[in-house]
LOMARPA-931006 format. One record per residue (C-alpha): x, y, z; residue in one letter. Coordinates in steps of 0.05 Angstrom, whole numbers, padded with zeros to 5 digits, always signed. Layout:
<vokols>
XYZA/...
</vokols>
This chain:
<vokols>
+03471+03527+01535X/+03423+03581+01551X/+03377+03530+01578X/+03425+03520+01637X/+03418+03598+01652X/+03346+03592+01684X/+03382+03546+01734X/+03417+03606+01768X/+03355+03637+01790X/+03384+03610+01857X/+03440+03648+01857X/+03419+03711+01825X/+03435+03760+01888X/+03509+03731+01887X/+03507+03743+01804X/+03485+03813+01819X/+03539+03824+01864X/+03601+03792+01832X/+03575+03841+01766X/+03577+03895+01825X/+03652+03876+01850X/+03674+03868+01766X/+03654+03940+01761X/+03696+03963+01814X/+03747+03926+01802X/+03757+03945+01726X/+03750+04019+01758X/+03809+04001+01802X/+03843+03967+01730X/+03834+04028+01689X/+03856+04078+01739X/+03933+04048+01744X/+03954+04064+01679X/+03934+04133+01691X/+03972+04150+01760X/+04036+04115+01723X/+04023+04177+01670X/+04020+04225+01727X/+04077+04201+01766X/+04124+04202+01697X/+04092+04272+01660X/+04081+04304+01730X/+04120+04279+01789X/+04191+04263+01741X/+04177+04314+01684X/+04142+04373+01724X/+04170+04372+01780X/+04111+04342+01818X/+04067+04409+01790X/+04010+04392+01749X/+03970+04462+01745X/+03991+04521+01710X/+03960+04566+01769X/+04018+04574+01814X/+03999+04575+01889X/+04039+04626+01899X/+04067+04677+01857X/+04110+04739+01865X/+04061+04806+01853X/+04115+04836+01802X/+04100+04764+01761X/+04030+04770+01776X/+04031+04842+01746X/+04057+04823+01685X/+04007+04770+01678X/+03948+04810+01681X/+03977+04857+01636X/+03991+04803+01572X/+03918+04770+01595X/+03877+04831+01608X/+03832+04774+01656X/+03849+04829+01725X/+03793+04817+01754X/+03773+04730+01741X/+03849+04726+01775X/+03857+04773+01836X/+03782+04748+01857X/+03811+04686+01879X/+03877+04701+01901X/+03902+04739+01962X/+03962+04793+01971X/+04005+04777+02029X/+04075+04816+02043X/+04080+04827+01961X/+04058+04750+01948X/+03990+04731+01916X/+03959+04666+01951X/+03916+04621+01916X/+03857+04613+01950X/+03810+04553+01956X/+03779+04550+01881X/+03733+04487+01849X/+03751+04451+01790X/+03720+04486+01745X/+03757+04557+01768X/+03818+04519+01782X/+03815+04497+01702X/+03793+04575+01673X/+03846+04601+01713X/+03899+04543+01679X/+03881+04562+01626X/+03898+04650+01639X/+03960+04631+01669X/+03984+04587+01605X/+03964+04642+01562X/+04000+04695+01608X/+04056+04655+01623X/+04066+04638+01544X/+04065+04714+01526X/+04106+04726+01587X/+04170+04685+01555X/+04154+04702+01484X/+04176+04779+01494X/+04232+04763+01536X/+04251+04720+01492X/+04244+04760+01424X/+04303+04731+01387X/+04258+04663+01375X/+04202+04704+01343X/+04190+04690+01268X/+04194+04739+01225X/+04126+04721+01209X/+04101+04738+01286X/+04136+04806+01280X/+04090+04816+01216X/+04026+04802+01255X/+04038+04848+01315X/+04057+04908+01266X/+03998+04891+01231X/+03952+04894+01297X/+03987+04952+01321X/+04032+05007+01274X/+04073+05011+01332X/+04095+04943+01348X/+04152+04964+01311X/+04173+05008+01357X/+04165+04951+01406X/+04198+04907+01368X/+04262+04953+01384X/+04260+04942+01456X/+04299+04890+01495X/+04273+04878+01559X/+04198+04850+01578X/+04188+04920+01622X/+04211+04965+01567X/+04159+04929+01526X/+04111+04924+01586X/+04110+05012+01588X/+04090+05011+01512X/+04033+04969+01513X/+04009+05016+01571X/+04006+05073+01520X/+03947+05034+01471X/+03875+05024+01480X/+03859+04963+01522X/+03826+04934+01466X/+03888+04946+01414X/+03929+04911+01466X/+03880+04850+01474X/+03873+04845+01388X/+03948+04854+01389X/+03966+04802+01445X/+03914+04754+01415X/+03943+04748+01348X/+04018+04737+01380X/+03979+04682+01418X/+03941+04645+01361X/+04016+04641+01326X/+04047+04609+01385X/+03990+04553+01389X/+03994+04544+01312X/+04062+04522+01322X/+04066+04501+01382X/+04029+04425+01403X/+03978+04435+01469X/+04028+04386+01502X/+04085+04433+01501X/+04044+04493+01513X/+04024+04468+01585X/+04102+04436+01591X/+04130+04512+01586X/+04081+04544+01632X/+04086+04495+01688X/+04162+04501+01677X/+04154+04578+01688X/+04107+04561+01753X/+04168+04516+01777X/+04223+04585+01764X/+04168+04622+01805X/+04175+04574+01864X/+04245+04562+01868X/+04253+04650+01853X/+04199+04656+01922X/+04237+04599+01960X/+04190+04549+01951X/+04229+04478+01964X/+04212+04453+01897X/+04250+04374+01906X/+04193+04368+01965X/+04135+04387+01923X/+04174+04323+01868X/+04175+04286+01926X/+04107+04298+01957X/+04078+04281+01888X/+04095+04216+01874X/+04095+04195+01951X/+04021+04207+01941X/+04007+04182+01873X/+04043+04108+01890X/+04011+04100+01954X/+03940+04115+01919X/+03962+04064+01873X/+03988+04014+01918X/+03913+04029+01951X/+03880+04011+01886X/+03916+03953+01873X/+03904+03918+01942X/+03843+03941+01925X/+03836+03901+01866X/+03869+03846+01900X/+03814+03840+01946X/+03763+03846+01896X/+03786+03799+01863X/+03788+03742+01922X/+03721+03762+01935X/+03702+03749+01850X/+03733+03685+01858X/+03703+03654+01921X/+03645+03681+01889X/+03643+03658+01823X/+03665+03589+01852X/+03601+03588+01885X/+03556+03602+01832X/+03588+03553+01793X/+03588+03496+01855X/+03522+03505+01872X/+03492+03498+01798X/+03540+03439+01790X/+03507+03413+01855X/+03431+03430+01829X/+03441+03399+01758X/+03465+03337+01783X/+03412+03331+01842X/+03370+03350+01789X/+03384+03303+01733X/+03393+03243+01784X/+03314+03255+01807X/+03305+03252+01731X/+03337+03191+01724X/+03312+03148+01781X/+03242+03168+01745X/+03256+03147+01673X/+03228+03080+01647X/+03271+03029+01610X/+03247+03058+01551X/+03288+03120+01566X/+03357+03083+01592X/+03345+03041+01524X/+03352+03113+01493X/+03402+03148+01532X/+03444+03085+01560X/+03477+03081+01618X/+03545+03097+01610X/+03523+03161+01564X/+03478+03180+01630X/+03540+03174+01679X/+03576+03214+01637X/+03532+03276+01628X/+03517+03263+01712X/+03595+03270+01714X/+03632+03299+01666X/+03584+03342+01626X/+03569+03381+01689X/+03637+03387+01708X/+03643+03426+01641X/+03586+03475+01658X/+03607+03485+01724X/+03670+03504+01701X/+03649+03552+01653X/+03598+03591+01687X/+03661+03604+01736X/+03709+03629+01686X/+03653+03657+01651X/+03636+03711+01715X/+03700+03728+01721X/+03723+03730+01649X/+03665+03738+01604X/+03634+03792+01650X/+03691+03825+01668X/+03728+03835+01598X/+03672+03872+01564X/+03681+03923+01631X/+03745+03926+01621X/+03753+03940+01541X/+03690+03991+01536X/+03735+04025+01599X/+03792+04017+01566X/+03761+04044+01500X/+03740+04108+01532X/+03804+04116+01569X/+03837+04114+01499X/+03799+04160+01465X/+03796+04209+01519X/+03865+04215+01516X/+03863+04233+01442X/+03941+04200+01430X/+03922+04187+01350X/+03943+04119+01358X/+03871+04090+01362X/+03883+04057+01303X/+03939+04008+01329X/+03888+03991+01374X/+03841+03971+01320X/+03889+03942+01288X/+03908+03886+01347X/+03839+03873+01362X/+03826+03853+01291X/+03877+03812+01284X/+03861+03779+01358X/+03785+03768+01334X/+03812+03737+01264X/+03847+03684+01303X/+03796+03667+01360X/+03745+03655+01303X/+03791+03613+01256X/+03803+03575+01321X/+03735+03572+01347X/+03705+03549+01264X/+03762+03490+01275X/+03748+03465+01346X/+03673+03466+01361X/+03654+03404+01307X/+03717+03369+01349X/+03685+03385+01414X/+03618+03357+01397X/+03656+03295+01368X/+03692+03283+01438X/+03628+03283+01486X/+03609+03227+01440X/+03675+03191+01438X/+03671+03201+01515X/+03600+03159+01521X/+03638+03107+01467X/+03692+03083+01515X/+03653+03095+01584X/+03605+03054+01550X/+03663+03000+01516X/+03695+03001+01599X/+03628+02986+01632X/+03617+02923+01589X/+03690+02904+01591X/+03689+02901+01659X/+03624+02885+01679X/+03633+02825+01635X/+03701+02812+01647X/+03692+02742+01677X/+03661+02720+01606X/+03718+02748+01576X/+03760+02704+01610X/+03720+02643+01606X/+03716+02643+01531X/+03790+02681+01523X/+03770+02734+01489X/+03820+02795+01523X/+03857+02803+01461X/+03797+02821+01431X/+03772+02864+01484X/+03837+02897+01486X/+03832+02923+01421X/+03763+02932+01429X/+03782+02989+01477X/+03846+03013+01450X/+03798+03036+01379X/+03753+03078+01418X/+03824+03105+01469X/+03860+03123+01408X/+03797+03151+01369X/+03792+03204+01436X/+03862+03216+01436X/+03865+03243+01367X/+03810+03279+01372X/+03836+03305+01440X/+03908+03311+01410X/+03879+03352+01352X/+03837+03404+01390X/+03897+03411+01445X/+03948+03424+01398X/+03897+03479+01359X/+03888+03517+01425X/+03966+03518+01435X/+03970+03547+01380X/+03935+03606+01403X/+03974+03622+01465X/+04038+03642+01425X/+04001+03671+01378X/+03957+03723+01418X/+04042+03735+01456X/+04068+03749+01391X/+04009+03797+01370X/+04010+03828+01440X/+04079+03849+01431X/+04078+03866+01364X/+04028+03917+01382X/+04069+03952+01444X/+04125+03961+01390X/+04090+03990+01339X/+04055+04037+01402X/+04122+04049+01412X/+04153+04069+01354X/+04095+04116+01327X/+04088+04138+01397X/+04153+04167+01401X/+04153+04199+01339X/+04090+04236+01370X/+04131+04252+01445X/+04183+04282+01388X/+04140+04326+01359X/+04106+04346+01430X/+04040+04315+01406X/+04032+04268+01470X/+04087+04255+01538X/+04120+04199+01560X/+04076+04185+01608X/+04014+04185+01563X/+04049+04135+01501X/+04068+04084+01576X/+03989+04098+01595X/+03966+04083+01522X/+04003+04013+01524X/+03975+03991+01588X/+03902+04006+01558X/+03913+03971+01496X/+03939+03918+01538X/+03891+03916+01579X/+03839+03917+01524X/+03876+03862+01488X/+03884+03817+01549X/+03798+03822+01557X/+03793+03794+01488X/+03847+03739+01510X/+03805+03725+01571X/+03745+03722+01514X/+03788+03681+01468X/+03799+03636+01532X/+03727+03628+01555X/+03708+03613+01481X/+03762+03550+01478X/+03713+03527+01538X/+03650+03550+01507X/+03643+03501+01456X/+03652+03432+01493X/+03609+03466+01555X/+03562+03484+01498X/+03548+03415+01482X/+03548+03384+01543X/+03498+03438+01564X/+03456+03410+01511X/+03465+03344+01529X/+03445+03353+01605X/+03385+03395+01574X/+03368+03330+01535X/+03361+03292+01593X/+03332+03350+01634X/+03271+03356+01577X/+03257+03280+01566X/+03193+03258+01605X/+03187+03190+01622X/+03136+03150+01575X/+03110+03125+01640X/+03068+03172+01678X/+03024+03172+01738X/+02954+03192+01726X/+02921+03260+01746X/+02876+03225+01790X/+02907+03164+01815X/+02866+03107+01856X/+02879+03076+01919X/+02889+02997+01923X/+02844+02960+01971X/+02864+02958+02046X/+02850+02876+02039X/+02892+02872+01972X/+02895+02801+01948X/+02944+02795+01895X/+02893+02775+01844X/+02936+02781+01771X/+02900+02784+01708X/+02936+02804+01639X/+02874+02824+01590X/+02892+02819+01512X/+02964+02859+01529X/+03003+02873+01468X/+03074+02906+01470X/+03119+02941+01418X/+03188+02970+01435X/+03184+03045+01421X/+03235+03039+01362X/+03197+02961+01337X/+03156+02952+01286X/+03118+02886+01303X/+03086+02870+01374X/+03140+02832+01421X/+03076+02802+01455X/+03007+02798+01424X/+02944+02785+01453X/+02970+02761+01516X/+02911+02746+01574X/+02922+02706+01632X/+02912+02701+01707X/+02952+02691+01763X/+02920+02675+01827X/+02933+02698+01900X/+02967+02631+01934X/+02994+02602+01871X/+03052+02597+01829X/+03053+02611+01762X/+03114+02595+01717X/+03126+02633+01647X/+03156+02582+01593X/+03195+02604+01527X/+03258+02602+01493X/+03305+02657+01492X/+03280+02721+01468X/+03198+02697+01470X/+03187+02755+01510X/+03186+02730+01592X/+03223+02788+01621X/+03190+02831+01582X/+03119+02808+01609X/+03147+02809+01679X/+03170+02877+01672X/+03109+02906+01647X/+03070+02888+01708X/+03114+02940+01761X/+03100+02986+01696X/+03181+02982+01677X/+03146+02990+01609X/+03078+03000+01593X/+03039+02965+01548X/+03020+02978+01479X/+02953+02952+01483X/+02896+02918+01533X/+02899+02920+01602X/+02938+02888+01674X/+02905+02883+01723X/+02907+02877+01804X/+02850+02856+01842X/+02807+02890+01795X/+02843+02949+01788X/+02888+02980+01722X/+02961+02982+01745X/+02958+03048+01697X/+02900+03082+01747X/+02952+03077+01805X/+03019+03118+01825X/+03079+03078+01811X/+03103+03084+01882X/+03043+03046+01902X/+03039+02998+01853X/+03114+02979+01865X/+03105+02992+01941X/+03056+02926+01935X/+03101+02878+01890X/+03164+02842+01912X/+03212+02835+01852X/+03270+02790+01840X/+03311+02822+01776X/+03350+02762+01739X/+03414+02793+01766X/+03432+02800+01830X/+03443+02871+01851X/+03486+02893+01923X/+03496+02958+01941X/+03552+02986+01987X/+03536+02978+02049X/+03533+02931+02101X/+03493+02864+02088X/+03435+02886+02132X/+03419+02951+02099X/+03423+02906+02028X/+03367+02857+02065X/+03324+02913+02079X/+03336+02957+02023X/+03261+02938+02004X/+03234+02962+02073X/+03277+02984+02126X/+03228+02980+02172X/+03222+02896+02176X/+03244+02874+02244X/+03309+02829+02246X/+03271+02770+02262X/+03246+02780+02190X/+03310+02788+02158X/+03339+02725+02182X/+03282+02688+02156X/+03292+02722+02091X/+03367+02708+02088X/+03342+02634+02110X/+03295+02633+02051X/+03362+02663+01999X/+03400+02610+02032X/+03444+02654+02053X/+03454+02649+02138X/+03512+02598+02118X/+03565+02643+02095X/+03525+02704+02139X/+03548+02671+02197X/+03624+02659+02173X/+03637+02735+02173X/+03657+02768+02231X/+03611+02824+02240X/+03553+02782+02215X/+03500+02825+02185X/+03539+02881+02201X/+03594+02861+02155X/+03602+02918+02103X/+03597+02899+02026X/+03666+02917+01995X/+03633+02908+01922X/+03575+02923+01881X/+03561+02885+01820X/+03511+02892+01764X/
</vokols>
């Protein structure tokens, strides 16, 4: 199969950019599942705010903040006082995330003291520890109270002190939940300024579907584009092999259509490159894509550390196990069916090329059964291979939703314990889908693989045979005065697969103006000599001759171009009966064609048709 790969050399710049518009559109994949996070943990469950940095925030808030924090100066550099209101100015990422990560801290400390009753007595231990008179602290009830005796320590007794309250909250608190009550204290802040809080909900997820709606029209039109695309590829290689094994073909000897046959050629002209064609389309868009999409999908997963990788592990192993069961049972069946495929081309051909024989000696019953063997031996074999790949279909279902119940059963154990959000177990599903559904698309490409496989190899078979008869390197010219002078010198000839001589010693001549007749009973060997002198075959042994010249020193097309041949069966081809007159030189003027259909005995019935020699053929025979 990787033989037919060097034929898409022609189509490399289209290759490059359907691997171009996979990449963007597994981008466009891998970005939905995230925005549906966003619009559930942010736009439903925050309120539409996803930083802990408020915008805006009230200066008595803001006072408190930098007190529990001690960061004064990282967070009034970047926001502005207006009419007892600090602004947020215009801050980059990487700000944006230090200061997310003040205000959580601050906001945390913030609604731990006014909210004393929930501290452990085990907190309360480690703030008396830092500080002898966190006890006296302890006693007070209101966050200012409390605010007035930390303003009586060192700063740095205040920063160990506040530290160690803070490393006790995230011991038992889940990073989740952290950010959850700090944005919740952002949203108090906004709705305590006047800050419509339902538009900011609102705003969000207006924003978040319509970029997703954008991505997946997006992705829509990527994928028309992959299509067309990949439809092209796969057309114009179907297009190339078959121009390409038809020029091989027409060249072979009879030696070679001994080997091959005819009906096994038609097929691998027909169907076999059907099957390629077929599968470098689905390959483009499946086998390229899905590998995109799963290491994507791989990273997305781990990035969002959810500790369910292994569920993920766990479906693609059990996918893999199937698709290679499946694949160990199927490809010996698909090799068997190319073959069963020649078999009754090959049994329809002679059935009804032959038919009238059939007839004469009343043989259909025979026939019949003749043809139903080699039908029913592809049907089972069909049969058998179809009803192995349906098994997969319900299989890879059942697995696929096996897997989003077991996400999410252990996934809401986790949104219990505040280990992951809603939003990121619904995101984690889509990824493993989507991760799962590029090893289906695998899993489907690899049911095609194997028959496209083998029919790769046999166009490749065909594609690598040289005919036995060549032209030489330096071919002569026949005489301008050619006389026809035919002289056979001691020619012996052996079929290629024959192990005595079908003619021996054979040396004769046949002279320009005579007629020389070829006696023998059946099988002696007559069409065999004739055919050796247009170089059908070539000969074993000796030499043939043409007015002095080896028919093996000249091209074929000029040796043939110089003999007129009459095979033992007549041959029409569609057409009209003019262009089957001529077929041997289209060039002969009219006048000569009625003397040759005079000479066939042919201007009888010529004349009864209507259009003459314009009348079109309605059937070829062989």
């Amino acid at each position: 199969m990787l033989k037919i790969f060097r034929y898409l050399k022609k189509s490399i710049f289209a290759i490059i950019l359907i691997i171009l518009l996979l990449v963007t559109q597994a981008i466009c994949d891998l970005a939905l599942p995230g925005y549906t996070a966003k619009i559930v943990d942010v736009g439903i469950q925050a309120g539409g705010i996803s930083d802990a940095c408020p915008s805006k925030i009230r200066k008595s808030q803001m006072d408190k903040v930098i007190l529990v924090t001690g960061e004064e100066e990282k967070i009034l550099e970047n926001f502005t006082l207006e009419d007892e209101i600090y602004k947020l100015n215009k801050v980059d990422k990487t700000t944006l995330e230090e200061l997310n990560e003040i205000f959580t801290k601050g906001f945390l400390m913030i609604s731990s003291f006014e909210n004393q009753k929930e501290l452990s007595e085990k907190e309360k231990s480690k703030m008396i520890d830092a500080i002898p008179e966190a006890v006296e602290i302890l006693e007070v009830v209101t966050f200012d109270m409390m605010a007035e005796r930390l303003k009586n320590v060192s700063y740095e007794q205040r920063m160990e002190f506040l530290s160690k309250i803070y490393e006790e909250i995230e011991k038992t608190m889940p990073d989740m939940m952290l950010k959850q009550i700090a944005i919740n204290f952002v949203k108090q802040e906004y709705e305590a300024i006047g800050v419509d809080s339902n538009k900011i909900q609102m705003d969000y997820i207006f924003f978040a579907g319509l970029q997703m709606i954008g991505l997946a029209l997006a992705r829509t039109a990527i994928g028309f584009c992959t299509i067309f695309l990949s439809s092209r590829v796969g057309a114009t290689l179907g297009k190339d092999l078959r121009s390409k094994v038809f020029k091989k073909v027409v060249k072979f000897s009879n030696r070679e259509f001994e080997e091959f046959s005819t009906a096994s050629l038609i097929t691998r002209t027909t169907n076999d490159i059907q099957q390629v064609q077929m599968f470098i389309t689905m390959m483009f868009r499946m086998v390229v894509y899905a590998p995109i999409l799963c290491i994507g999908g791989f990273i997305k997963v781990y990035s969002a550390g959810s500790s369910m990788e292994w569920i993920l592990g766990l479906g693609i192993l059990a996918i893999m196990t199937l698709v290679i069961t499946l694949f160990i049972i199927a490809m010996p069946k698909f090799k068997i069916m190319q073959t069963l495929v020649d078999k009754i081309n090959l049994v329809a051909r002679e059935i009804l090329t032959g038919l009238p024989v059939i007839r004469a000696f009343a043989n259909q019953k025979y026939e019949e059964k003749r043809f139903d063997k080699a039908n029913r031996d592809l049907t089972k074999t069909n049969v058998f291979v179809n009803r192995a790949m349906a098994f997969m279909m319900p299989t890879m279902i059942f697995i696929m939703n096996g897997i989003t119940v077991l996400i999410v059963w252990v996934g809401s154990k986790n949104v219990d314990l505040g280990n992951i959000q809603v939003g990121n177990m619904m995101a984690f599903i889509q990824y493993t889908m989507q991760i799962i559904m590029a090893f289906l698309f695998i899993s489907m490409v690899s049911i095609m693989m194997p028959r496209a496989a083998v029919s790769g190899k046999r166009i490749t078979e065909v594609l690598e045979t040289e005919s036995s008869v060549k032209d030489p390197k330096n071919p002569k010219k026949f005489p301008d005065d050619m006389k026809g002078y035919l002289e056979f010198k001691d020619v012996s000839f052996r079929y290629h697969d024959a192990k005595e001589d079908v003619l021996s010693n054979v040396s004769f001549i046949a002279k320009p103006g005579e007629t020389t007749a070829i006696i023998g009973s059946t099988g002696s060997g007559k069409s065999t000599l004739v055919n050796l002198i247009p170089r059908f075959f070539d000969i074993t042994n000796g030499e043939i001759l043409i007015d002095g010249i080896n028919i093996k020193d000249v091209t074929q097309h000029d040796l043939r171009a110089k003999i007129g041949f009459v095979p033992q069966k007549g041959i029409l081809f569609s057409g009209t009966i003019e262009s089957n007159i001529k077929y041997g030189n289209i060039e002969i003027s009219d006048d000569e064609m009625y003397k040759a259909a005079n000479i066939a005995q042919a201007t009888e019935f010529i004349d009864e048709k209507t259009d003459k020699y314009q009348d079109p053929i309605a059937q070829s025979r062989k």
